[in-house]
Structures are given as structure tokens and as C-alpha cells.
C-alpha atoms as one frame of an Amber mdcrd trajectory, in Angstrom:
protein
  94.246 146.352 100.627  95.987 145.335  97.360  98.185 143.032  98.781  94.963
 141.420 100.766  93.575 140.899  97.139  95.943 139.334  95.576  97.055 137.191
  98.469  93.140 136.455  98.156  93.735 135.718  94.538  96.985 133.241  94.505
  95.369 131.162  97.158  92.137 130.742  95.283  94.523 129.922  92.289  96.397
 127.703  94.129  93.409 125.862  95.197  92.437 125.791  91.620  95.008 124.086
  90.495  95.315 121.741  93.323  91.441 120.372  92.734  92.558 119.726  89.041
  95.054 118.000  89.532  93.084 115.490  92.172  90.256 115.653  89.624  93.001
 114.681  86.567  94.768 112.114  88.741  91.326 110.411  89.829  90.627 109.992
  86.050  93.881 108.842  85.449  93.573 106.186  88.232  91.101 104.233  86.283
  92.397 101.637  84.356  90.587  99.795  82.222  87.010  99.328  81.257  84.511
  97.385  78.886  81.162  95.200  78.489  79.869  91.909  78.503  76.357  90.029
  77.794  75.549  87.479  79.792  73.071  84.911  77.982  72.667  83.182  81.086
  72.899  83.339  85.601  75.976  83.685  86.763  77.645  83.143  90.200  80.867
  85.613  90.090  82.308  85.751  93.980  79.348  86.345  96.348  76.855  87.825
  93.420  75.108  86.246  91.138  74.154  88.090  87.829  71.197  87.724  85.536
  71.456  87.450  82.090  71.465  90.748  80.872  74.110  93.458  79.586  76.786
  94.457  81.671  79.536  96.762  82.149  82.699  97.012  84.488  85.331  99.341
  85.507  89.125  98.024  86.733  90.034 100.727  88.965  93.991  99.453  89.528
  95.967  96.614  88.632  97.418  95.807  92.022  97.786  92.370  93.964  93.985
  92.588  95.080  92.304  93.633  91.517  88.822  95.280  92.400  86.280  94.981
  89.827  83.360  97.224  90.052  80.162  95.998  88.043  77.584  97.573  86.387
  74.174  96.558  85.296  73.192  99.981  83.153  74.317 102.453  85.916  73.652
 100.565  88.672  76.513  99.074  90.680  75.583  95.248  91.097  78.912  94.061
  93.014  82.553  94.388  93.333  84.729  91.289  92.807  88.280  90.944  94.135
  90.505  88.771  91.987  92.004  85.714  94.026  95.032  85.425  91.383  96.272
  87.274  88.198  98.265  85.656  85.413 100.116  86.813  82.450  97.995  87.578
  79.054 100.001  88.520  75.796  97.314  87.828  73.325  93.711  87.161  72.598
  90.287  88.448  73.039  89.221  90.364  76.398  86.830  87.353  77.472  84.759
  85.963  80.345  85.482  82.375  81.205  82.566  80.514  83.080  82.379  76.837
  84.390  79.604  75.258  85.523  77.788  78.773  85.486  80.821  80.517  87.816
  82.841  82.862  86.566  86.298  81.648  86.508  88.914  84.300  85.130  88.455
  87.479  83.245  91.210  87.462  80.013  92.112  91.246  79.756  94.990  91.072
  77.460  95.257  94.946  76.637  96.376  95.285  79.379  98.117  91.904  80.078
  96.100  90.255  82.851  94.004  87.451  83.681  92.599  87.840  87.102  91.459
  84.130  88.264  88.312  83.462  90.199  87.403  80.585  92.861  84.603  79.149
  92.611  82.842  79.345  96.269  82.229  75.798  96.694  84.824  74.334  94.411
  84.467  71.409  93.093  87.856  69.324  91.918  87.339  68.383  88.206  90.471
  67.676  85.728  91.741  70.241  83.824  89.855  68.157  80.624  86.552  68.030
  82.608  87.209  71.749  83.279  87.519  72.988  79.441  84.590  70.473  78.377
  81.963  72.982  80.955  83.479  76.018  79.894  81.972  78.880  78.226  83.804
  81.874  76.943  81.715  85.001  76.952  83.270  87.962  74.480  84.175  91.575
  76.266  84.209  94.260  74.713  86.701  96.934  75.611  85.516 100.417  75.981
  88.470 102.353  77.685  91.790 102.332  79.472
């Protein structure tokens, strides 16, 4: 009967142990988070966003870069990147032309993950930086 028990007991242990570990390495597999205000409609992939606050979780940095977005706690889309660059410096920022997102700058963690417009339109890389605006992120976890 003793030996049931603590057969009993290592197994529950075991199981312990194995659920915190899943629970630690789901919390680990989060990378990056932060903010952003929108002071005006957006078109970002398929959505389009109010103005309004914002957050946004970066689960992985892999070749298809899914970012989930929040308005307050509710999940309002999830964007996959169609290209990521290199970013060394700089502000975490929001680029938008022509009132599409274009690229997200997150250089704490040294990416820029580029956005198509869904109709694009060809304009010259002067034309381009004359219709941008750069909305500020704020960072608020890796």
C-alpha cells in the first residue's frame, strides 16, 4: 500500500513539474510587446483600425512574424509580416503611407517587419517619405 502511495505521489510530481515547465516555456515564447495610438484609420493587412489606443504582442521572430493586436483586451486582428529587415537603432515606431501601415521598426529586438499595402500603388521612394507618418511605440515587454 506504501509503495501504491508513493508511486501515486512521484507521478503527480512528475506531472507537476511537467505543466510548469509548458506553463514557463509558453511565457518564455513570447517575444516582444508594446503600444501605439493611432490619431487616425488605419488599413494594416486585411483590418482596418480606428483611431484609438492599441496594444500588440510578437509571439516569435520567425520568417512569417505574427502580430496579434489589441484594442484594450480585445483581439482586433493578427498581421503576418510580408518581409523583415535589419534594425540596429532608433525608436520602436509605426510607419504609415497613405493611411496603410507600412513596416513596424522594432529595434530592441532588431527587426523591421515590412507591410504591403493591399492595392499598392507604385510611388518613388521621394513620393513615398513625403505621405509618411511615423507613429511612436512604446515598448512594454520582451
Amino acid at each position: 500500500m506504501n509503495a501504491i502511495r508513493t508511486s501515486s505521489l512521484v507521478k503527480f510530481l512528475g506531472l507537476a513539474v511537467l505543466a510548469a515547465c509548458f506553463v514557463a516555456g509558453h511565457a518564455n515564447a513570447q517575444v516582444f510587446q508594446g503600444k501605439f495610438t493611432l490619431p487616425f484609420q488605419a488599413r494594416w493587412g486585411q483590418a482596418t483600425l480606428p483611431a484609438g489606443d492599441y496594444s500588440f504582442t510578437l509571439d516569435s521572430v520567425s520568417a512569417t512574424c505574427a502580430l496579434r493586436i489589441y484594442r484594450g483586451r480585445q483581439g482586433v486582428g493578427m498581421i503576418v509580416a510580408q518581409a523583415q529587415d535589419k534594425a540596429d537603432s532608433g525608436h520602436a515606431s509605426l510607419t504609415v503611407v497613405r493611411g496603410t501601415v507600412r513596416a513596424l521598426e522594432l529595434p530592441e529586438i532588431g527587426i523591421v517587419l515590412q507591410y504591403s499595402p493591399q492595392r499598392p500603388k507604385h510611388l518613388t521612394a521621394p513620393e513615398e517619405r513625403e505621405l509618411a507618418q511615423i507613429v511612436p511605440v512604446t515598448i512594454t515587454g520582451k
